[in-house]
N, CA, C and O atoms as a GROMACS GRO file, in nm:
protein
  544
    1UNK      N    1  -2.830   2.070   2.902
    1UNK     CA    2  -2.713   2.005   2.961
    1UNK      C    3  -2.694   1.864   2.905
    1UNK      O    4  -2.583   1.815   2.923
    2UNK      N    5  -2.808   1.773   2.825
    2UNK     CA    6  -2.791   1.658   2.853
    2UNK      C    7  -2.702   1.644   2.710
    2UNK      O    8  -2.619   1.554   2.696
    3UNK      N    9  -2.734   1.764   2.582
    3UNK     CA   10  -2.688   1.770   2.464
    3UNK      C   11  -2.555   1.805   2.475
    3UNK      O   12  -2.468   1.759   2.402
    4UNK      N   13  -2.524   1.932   2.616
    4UNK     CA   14  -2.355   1.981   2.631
    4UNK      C   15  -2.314   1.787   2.658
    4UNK      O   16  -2.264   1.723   2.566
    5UNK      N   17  -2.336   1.743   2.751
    5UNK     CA   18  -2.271   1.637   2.829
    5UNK      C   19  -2.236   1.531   2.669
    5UNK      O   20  -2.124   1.501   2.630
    6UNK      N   21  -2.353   1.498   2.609
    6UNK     CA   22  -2.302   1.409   2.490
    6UNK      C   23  -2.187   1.515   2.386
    6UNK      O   24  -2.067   1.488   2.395
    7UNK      N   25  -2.216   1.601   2.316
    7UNK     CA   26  -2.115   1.700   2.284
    7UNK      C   27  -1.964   1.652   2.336
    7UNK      O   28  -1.880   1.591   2.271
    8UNK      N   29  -1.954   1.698   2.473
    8UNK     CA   30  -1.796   1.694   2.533
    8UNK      C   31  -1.784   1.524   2.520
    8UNK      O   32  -1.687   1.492   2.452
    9UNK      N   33  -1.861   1.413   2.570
    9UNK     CA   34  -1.851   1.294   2.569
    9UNK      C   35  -1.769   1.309   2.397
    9UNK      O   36  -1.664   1.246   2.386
   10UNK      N   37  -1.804   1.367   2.306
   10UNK     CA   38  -1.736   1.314   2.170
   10UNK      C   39  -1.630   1.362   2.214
   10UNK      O   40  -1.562   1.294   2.291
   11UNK      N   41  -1.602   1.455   2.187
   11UNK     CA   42  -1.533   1.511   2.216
   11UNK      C   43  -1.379   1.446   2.271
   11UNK      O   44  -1.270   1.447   2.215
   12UNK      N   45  -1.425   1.382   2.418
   12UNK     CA   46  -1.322   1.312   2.462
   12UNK      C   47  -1.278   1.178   2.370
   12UNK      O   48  -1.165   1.146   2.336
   13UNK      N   49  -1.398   1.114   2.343
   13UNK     CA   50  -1.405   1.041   2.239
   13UNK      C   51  -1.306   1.020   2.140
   13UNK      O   52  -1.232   0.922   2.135
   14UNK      N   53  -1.308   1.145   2.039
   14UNK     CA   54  -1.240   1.180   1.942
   14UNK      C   55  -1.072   1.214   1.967
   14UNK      O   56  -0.985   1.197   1.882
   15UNK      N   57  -1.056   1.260   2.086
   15UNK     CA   58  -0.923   1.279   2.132
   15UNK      C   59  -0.848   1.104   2.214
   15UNK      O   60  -0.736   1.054   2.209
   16UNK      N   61  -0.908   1.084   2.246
   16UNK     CA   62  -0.931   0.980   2.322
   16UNK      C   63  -0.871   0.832   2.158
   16UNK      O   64  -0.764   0.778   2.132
   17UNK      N   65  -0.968   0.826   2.111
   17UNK     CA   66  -0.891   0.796   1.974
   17UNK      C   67  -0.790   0.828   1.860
   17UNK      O   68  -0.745   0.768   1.762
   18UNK      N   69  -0.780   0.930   1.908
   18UNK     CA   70  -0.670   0.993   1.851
   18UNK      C   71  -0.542   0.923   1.929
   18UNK      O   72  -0.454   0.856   1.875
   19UNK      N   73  -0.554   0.955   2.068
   19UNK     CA   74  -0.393   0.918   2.134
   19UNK      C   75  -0.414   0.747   2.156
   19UNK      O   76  -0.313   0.701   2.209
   20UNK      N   77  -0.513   0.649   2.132
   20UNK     CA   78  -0.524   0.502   2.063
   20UNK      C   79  -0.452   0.511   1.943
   20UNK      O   80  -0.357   0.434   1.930
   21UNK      N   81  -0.474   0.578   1.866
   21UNK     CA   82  -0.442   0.598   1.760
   21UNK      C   83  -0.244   0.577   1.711
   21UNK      O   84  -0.173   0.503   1.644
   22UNK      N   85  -0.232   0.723   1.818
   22UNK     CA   86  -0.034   0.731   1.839
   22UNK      C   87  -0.021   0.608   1.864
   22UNK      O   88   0.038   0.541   1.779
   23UNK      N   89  -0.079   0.528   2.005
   23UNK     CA   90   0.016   0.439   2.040
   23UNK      C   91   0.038   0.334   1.990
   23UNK      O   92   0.140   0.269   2.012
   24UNK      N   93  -0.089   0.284   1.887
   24UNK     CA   94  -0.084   0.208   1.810
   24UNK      C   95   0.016   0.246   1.692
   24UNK      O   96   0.120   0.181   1.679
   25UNK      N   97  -0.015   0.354   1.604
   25UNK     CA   98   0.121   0.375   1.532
   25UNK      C   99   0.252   0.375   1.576
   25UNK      O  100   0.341   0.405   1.496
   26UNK      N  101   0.279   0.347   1.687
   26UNK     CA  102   0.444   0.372   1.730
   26UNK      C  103   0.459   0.279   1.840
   26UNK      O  104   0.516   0.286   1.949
   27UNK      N  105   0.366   0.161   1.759
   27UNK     CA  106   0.411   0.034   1.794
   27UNK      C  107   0.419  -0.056   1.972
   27UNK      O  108   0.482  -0.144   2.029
   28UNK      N  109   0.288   0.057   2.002
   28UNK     CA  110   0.266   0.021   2.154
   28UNK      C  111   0.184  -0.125   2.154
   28UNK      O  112   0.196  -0.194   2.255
   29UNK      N  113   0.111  -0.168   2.059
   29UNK     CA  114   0.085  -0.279   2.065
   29UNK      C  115   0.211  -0.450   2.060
   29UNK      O  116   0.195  -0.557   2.118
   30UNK      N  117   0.329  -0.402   1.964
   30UNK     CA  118   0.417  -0.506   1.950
   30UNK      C  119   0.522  -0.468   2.102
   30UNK      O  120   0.608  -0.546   2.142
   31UNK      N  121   0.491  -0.335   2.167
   31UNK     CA  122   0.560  -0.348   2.286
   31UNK      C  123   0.498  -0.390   2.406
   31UNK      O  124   0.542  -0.349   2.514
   32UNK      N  125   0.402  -0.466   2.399
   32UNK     CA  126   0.335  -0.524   2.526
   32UNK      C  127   0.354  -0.690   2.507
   32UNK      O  128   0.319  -0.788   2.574
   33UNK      N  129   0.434  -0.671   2.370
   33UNK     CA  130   0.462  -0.853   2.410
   33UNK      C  131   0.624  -0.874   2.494
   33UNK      O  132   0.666  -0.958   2.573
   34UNK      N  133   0.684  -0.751   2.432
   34UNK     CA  134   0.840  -0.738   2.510
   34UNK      C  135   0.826  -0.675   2.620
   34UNK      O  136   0.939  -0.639   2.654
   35UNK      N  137   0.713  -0.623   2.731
   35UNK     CA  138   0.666  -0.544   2.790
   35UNK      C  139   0.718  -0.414   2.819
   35UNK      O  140   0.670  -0.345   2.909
   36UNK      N  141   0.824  -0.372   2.739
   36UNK     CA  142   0.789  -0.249   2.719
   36UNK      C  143   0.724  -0.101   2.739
   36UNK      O  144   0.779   0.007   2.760
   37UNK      N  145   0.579  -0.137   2.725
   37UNK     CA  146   0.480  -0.054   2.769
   37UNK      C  147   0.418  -0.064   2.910
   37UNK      O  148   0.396  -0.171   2.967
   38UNK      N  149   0.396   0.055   2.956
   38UNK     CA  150   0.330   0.043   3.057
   38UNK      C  151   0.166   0.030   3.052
   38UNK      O  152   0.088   0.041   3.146
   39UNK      N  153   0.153   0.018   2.983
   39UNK     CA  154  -0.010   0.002   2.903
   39UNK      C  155  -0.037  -0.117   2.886
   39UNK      O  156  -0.037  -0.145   2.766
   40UNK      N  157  -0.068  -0.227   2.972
   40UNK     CA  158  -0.085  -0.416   2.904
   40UNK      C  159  -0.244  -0.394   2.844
   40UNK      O  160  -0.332  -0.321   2.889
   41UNK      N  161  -0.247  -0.458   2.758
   41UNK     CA  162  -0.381  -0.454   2.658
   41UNK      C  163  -0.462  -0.453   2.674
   41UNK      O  164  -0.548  -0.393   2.611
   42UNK      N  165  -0.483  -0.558   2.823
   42UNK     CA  166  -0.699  -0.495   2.836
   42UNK      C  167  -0.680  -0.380   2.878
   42UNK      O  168  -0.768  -0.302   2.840
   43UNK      N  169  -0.588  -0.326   2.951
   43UNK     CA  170  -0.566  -0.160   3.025
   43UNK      C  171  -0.616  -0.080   2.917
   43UNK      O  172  -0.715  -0.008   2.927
   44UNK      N  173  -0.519  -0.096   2.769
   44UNK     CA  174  -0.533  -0.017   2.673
   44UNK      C  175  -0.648  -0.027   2.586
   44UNK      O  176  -0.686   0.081   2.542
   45UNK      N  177  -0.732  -0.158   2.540
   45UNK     CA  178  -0.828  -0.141   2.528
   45UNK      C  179  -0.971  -0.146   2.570
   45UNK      O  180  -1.073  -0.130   2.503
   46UNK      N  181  -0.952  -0.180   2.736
   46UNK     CA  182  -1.106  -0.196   2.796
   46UNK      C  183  -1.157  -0.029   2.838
   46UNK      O  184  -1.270   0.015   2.852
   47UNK      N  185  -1.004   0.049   2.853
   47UNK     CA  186  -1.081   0.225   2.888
   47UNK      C  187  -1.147   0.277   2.767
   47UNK      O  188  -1.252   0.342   2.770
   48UNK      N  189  -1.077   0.242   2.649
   48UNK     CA  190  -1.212   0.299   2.513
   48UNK      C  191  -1.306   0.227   2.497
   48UNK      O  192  -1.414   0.272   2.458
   49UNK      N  193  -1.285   0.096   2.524
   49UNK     CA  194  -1.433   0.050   2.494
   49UNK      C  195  -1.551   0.038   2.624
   49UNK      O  196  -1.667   0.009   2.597
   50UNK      N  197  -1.516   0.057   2.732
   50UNK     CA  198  -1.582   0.082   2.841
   50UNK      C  199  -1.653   0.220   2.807
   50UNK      O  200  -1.774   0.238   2.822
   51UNK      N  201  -1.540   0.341   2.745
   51UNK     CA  202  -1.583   0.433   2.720
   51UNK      C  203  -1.768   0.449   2.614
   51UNK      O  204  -1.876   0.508   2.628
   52UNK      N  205  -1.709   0.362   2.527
   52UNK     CA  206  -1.788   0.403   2.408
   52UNK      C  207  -1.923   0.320   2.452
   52UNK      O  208  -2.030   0.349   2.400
   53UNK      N  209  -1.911   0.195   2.567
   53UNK     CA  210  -2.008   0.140   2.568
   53UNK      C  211  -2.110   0.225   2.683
   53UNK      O  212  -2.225   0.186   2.702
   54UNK      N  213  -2.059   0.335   2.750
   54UNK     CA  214  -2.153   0.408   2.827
   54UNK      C  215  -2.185   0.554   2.725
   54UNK      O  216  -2.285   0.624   2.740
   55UNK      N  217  -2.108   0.572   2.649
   55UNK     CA  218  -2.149   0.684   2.478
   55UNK      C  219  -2.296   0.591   2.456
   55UNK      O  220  -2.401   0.654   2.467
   56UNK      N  221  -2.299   0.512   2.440
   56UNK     CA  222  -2.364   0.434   2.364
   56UNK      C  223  -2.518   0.418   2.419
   56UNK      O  224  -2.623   0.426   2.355
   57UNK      N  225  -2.492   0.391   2.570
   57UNK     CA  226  -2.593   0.402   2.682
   57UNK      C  227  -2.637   0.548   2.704
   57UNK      O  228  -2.758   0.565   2.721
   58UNK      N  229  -2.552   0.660   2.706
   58UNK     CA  230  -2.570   0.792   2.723
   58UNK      C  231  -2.680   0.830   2.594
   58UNK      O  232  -2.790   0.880   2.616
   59UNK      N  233  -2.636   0.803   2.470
   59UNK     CA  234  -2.758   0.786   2.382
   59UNK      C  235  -2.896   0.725   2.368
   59UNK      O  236  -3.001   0.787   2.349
   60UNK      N  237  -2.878   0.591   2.381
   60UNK     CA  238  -3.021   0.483   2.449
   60UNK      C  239  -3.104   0.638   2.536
   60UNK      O  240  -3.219   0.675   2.512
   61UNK      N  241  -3.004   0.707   2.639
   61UNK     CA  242  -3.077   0.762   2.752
   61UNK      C  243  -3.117   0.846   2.652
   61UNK      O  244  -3.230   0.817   2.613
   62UNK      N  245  -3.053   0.964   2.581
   62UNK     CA  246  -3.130   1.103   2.555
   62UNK      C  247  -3.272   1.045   2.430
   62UNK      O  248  -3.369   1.116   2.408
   63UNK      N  249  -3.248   0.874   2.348
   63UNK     CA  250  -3.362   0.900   2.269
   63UNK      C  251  -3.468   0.824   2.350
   63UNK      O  252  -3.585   0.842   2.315
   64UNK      N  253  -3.442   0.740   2.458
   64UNK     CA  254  -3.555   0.684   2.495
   64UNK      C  255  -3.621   0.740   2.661
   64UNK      O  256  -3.711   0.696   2.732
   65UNK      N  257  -3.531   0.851   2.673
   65UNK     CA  258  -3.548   0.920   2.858
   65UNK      C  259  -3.565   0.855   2.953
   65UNK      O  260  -3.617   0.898   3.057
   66UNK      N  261  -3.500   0.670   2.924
   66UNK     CA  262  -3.487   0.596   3.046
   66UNK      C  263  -3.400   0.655   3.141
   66UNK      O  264  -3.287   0.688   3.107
   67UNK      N  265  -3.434   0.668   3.240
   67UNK     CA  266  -3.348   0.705   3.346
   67UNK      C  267  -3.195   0.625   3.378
   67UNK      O  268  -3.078   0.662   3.390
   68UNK      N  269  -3.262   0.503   3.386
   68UNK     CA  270  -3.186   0.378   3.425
   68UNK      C  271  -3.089   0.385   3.326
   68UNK      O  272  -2.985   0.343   3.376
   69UNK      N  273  -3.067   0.424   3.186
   69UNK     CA  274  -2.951   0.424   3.133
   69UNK      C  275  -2.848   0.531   3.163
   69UNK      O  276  -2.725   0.532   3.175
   70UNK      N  277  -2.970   0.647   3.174
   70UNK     CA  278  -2.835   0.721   3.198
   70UNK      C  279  -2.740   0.702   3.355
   70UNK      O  280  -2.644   0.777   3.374
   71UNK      N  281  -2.780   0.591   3.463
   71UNK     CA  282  -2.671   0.623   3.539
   71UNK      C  283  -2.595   0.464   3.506
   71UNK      O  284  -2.483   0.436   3.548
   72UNK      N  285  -2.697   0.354   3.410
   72UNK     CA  286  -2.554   0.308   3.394
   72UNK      C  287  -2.452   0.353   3.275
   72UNK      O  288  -2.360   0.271   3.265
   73UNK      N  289  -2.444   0.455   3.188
   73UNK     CA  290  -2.387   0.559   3.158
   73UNK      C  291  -2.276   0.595   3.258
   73UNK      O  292  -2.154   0.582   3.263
   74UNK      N  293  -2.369   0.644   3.333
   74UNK     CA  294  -2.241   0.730   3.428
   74UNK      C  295  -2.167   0.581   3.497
   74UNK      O  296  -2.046   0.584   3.516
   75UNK      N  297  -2.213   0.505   3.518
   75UNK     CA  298  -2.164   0.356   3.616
   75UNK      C  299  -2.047   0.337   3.518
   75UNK      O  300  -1.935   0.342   3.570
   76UNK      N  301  -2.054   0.315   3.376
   76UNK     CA  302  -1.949   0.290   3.308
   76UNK      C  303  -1.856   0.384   3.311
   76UNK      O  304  -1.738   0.352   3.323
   77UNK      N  305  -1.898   0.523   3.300
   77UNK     CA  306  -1.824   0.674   3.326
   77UNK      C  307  -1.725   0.630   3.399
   77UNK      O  308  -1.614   0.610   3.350
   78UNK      N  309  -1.756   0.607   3.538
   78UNK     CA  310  -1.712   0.568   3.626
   78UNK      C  311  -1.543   0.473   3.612
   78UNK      O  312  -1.422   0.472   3.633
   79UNK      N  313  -1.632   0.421   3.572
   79UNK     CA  314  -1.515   0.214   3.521
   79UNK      C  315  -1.421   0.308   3.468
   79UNK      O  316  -1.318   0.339   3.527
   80UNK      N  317  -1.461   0.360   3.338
   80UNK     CA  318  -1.339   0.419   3.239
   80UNK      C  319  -1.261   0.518   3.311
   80UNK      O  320  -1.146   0.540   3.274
   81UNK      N  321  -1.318   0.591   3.427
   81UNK     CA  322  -1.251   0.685   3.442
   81UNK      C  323  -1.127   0.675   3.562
   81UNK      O  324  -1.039   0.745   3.612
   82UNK      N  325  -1.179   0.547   3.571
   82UNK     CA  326  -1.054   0.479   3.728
   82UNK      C  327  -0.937   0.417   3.616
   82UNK      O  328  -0.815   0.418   3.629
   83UNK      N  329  -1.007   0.372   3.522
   83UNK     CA  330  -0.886   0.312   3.429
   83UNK      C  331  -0.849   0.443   3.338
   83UNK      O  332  -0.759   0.381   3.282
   84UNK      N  333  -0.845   0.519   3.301
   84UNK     CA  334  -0.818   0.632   3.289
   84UNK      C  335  -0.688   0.666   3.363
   84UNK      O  336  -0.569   0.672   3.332
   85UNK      N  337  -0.772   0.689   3.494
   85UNK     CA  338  -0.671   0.751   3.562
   85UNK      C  339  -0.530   0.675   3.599
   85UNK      O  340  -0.413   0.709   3.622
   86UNK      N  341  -0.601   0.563   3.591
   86UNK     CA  342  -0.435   0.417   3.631
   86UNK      C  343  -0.353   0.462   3.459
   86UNK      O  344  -0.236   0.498   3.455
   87UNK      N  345  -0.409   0.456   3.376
   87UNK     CA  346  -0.320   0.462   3.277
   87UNK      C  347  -0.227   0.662   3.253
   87UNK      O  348  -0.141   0.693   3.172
   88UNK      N  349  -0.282   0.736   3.341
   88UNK     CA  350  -0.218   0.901   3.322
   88UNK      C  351  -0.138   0.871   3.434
   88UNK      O  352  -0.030   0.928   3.411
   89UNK      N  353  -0.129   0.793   3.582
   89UNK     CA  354  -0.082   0.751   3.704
   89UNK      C  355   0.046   0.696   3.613
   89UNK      O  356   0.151   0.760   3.623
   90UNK      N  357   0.044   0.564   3.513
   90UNK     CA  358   0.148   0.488   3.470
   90UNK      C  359   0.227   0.569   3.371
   90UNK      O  360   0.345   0.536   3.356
   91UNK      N  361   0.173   0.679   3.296
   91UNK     CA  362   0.213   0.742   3.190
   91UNK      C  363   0.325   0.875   3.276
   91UNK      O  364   0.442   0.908   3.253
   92UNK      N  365   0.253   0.910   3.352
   92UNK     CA  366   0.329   1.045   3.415
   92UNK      C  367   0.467   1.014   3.515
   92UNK      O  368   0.558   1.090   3.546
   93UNK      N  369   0.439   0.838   3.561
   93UNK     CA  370   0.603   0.794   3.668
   93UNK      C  371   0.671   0.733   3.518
   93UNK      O  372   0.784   0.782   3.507
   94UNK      N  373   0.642   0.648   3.409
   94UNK     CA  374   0.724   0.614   3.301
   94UNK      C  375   0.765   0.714   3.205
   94UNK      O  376   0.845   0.681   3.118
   95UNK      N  377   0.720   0.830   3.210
   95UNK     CA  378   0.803   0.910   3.115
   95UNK      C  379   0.951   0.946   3.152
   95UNK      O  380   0.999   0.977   3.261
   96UNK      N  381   1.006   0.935   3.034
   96UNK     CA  382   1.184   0.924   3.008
   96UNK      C  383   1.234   0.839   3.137
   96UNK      O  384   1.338   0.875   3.193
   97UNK      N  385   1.158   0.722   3.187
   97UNK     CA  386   1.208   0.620   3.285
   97UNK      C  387   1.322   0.514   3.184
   97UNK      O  388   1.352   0.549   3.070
   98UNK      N  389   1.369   0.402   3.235
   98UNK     CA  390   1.459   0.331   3.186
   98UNK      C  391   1.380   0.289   3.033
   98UNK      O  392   1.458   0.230   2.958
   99UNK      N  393   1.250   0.308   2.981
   99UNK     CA  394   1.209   0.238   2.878
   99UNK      C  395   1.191   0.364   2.814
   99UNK      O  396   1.090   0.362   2.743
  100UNK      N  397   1.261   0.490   2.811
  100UNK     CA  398   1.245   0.554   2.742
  100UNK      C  399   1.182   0.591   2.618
  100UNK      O  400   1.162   0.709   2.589
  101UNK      N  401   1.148   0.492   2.538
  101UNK     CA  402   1.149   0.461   2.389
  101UNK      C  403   0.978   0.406   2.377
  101UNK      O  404   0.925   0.347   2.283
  102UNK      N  405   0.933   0.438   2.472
  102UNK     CA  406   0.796   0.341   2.466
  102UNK      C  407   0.699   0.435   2.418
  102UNK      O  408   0.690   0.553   2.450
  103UNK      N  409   0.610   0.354   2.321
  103UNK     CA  410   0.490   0.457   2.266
  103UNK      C  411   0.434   0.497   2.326
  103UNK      O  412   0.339   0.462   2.257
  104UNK      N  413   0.392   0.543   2.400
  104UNK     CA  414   0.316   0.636   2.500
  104UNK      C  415   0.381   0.758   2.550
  104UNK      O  416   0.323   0.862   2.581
  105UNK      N  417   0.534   0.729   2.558
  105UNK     CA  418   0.633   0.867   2.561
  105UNK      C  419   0.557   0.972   2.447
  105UNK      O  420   0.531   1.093   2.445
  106UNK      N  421   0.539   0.869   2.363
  106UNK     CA  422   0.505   1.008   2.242
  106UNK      C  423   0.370   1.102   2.242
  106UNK      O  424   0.360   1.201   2.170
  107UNK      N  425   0.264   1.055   2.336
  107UNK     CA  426   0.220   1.144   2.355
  107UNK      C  427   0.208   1.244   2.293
  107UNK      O  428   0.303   1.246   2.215
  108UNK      N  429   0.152   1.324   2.280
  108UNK     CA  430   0.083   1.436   2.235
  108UNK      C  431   0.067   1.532   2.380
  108UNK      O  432  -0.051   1.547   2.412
  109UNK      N  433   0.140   1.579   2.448
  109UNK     CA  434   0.103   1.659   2.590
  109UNK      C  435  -0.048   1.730   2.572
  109UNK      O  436  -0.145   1.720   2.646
  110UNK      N  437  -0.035   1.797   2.463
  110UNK     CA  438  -0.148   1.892   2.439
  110UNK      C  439  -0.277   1.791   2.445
  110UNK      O  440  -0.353   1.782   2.541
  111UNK      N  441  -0.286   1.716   2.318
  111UNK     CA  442  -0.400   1.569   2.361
  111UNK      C  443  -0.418   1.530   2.481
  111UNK      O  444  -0.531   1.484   2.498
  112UNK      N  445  -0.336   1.531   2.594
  112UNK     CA  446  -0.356   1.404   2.672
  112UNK      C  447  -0.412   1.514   2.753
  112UNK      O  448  -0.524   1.486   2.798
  113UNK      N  449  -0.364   1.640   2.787
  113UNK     CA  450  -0.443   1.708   2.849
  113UNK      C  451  -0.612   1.765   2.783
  113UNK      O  452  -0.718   1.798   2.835
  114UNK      N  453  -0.584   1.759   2.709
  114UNK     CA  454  -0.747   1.825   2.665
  114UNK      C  455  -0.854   1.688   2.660
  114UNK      O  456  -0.975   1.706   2.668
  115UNK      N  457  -0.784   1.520   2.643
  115UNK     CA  458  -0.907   1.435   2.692
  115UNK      C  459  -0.932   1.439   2.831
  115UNK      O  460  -1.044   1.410   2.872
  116UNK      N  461  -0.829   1.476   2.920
  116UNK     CA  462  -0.845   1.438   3.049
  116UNK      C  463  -0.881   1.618   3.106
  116UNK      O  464  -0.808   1.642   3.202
  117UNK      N  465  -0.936   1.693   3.083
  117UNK     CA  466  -1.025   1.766   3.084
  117UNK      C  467  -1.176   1.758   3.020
  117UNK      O  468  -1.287   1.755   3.074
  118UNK      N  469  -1.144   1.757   2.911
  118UNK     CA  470  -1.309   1.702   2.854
  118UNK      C  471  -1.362   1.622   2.948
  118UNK      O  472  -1.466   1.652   3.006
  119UNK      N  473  -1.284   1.500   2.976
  119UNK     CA  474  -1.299   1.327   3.060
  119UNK      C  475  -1.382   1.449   3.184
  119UNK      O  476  -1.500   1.479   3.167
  120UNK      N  477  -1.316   1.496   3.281
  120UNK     CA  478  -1.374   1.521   3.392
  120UNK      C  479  -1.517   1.616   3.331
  120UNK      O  480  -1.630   1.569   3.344
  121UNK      N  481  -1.498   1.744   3.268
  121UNK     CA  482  -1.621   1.773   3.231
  121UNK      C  483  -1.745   1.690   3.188
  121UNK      O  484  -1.855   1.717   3.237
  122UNK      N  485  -1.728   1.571   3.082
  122UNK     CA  486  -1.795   1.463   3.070
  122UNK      C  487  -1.851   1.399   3.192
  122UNK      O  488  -1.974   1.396   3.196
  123UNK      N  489  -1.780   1.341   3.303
  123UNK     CA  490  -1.784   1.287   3.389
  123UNK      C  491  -1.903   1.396   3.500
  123UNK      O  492  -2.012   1.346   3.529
  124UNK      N  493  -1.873   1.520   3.547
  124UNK     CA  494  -1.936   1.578   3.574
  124UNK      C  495  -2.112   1.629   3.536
  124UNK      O  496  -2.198   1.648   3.622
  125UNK      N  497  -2.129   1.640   3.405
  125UNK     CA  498  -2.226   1.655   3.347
  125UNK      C  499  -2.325   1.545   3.319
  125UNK      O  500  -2.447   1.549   3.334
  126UNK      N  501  -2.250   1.446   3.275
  126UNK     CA  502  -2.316   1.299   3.316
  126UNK      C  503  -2.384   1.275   3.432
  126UNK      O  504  -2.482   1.200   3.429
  127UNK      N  505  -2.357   1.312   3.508
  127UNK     CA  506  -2.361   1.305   3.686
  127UNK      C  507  -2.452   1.386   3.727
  127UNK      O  508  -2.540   1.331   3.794
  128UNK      N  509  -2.465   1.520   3.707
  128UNK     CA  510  -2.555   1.634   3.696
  128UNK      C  511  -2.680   1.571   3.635
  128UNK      O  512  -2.770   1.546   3.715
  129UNK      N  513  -2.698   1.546   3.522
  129UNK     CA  514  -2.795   1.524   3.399
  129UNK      C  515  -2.875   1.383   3.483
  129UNK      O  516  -2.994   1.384   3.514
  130UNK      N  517  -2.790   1.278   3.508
  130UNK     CA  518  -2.862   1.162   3.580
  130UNK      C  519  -2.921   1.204   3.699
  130UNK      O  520  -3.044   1.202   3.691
  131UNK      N  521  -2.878   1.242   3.807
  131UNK     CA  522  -2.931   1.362   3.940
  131UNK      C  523  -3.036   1.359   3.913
  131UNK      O  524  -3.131   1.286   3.940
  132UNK      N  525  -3.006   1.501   3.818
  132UNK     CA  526  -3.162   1.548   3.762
  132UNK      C  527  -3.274   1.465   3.705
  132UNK      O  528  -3.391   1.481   3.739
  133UNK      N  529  -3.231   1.367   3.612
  133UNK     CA  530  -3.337   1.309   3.554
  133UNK      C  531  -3.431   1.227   3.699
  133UNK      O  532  -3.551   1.230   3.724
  134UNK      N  533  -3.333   1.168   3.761
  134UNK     CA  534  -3.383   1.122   3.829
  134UNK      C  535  -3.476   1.170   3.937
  134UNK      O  536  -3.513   1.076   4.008
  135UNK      N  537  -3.531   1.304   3.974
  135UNK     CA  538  -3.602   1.358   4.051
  135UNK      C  539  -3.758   1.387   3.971
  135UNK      O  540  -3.858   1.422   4.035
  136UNK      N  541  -3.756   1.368   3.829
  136UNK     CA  542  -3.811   1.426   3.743
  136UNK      C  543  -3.960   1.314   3.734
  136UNK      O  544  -4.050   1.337   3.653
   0.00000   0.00000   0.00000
């Protein structure tokens, strides 16, 4: 489980950068100075890097079997996944709203659903895996 949980963690990862990716190409960064976006910038970049900094801890855990990393792993899990959810909350009332035109409209439907599936599987297994370690 602890190899599935890092696995899907890329996973989201990789999708997860991908739709960073759109909104940056279609100019979601020059629309948070006209505000524009419903995405203001630490929003948009503290959920990937919150992300990658509990990836990062989730690793520390599987090579060194500290316990203690893996739940602050999941603690960060956590962080990213409330900001997560504020940014699919802002994305799902602003679509085709009066700012029609905003990078995040563009989306990828298919992407946004398959990180925010991975996201909860991740989130889950993380959670499981720390549990466990911790009885061990």
């Amino acid at each position: 489980m602890r190899t599935a949980a890092l696995i899907i963690w890329c996973l989201t990862a990789a999708v997860g950068g991908y739709l960073l990716a759109v909104l940056i190409s279609r100019g979601g960064l020059r629309q948070q100075a006209t505000r524009i976006t419903v995405f203001p910038a630490a929003l948009t970049f503290s959920h990937p890097l919150l992300a990658v900094a509990g990836l990062a801890c989730w690793v520390g855990y599987l090579v060194t079997g500290r316990v203690g990393l893996a739940w602050l792993a999941f603690l960060l899990l956590c962080v990213t996944a409330l900001l997560g959810f504020t940014m699919l909350t802002r994305w799902l009332v602003g679509r085709g709203g009066r700012h029609a035109r905003r990078a995040e409209n563009s989306f990828p439907l298919r992407a946004t659903l398959l990180h925010g599936v991975a996201a909860l599987g991740t989130f889950t297994l993380v959670m499981i895996v720390a549990e466990m370690a911790s009885h061990h």
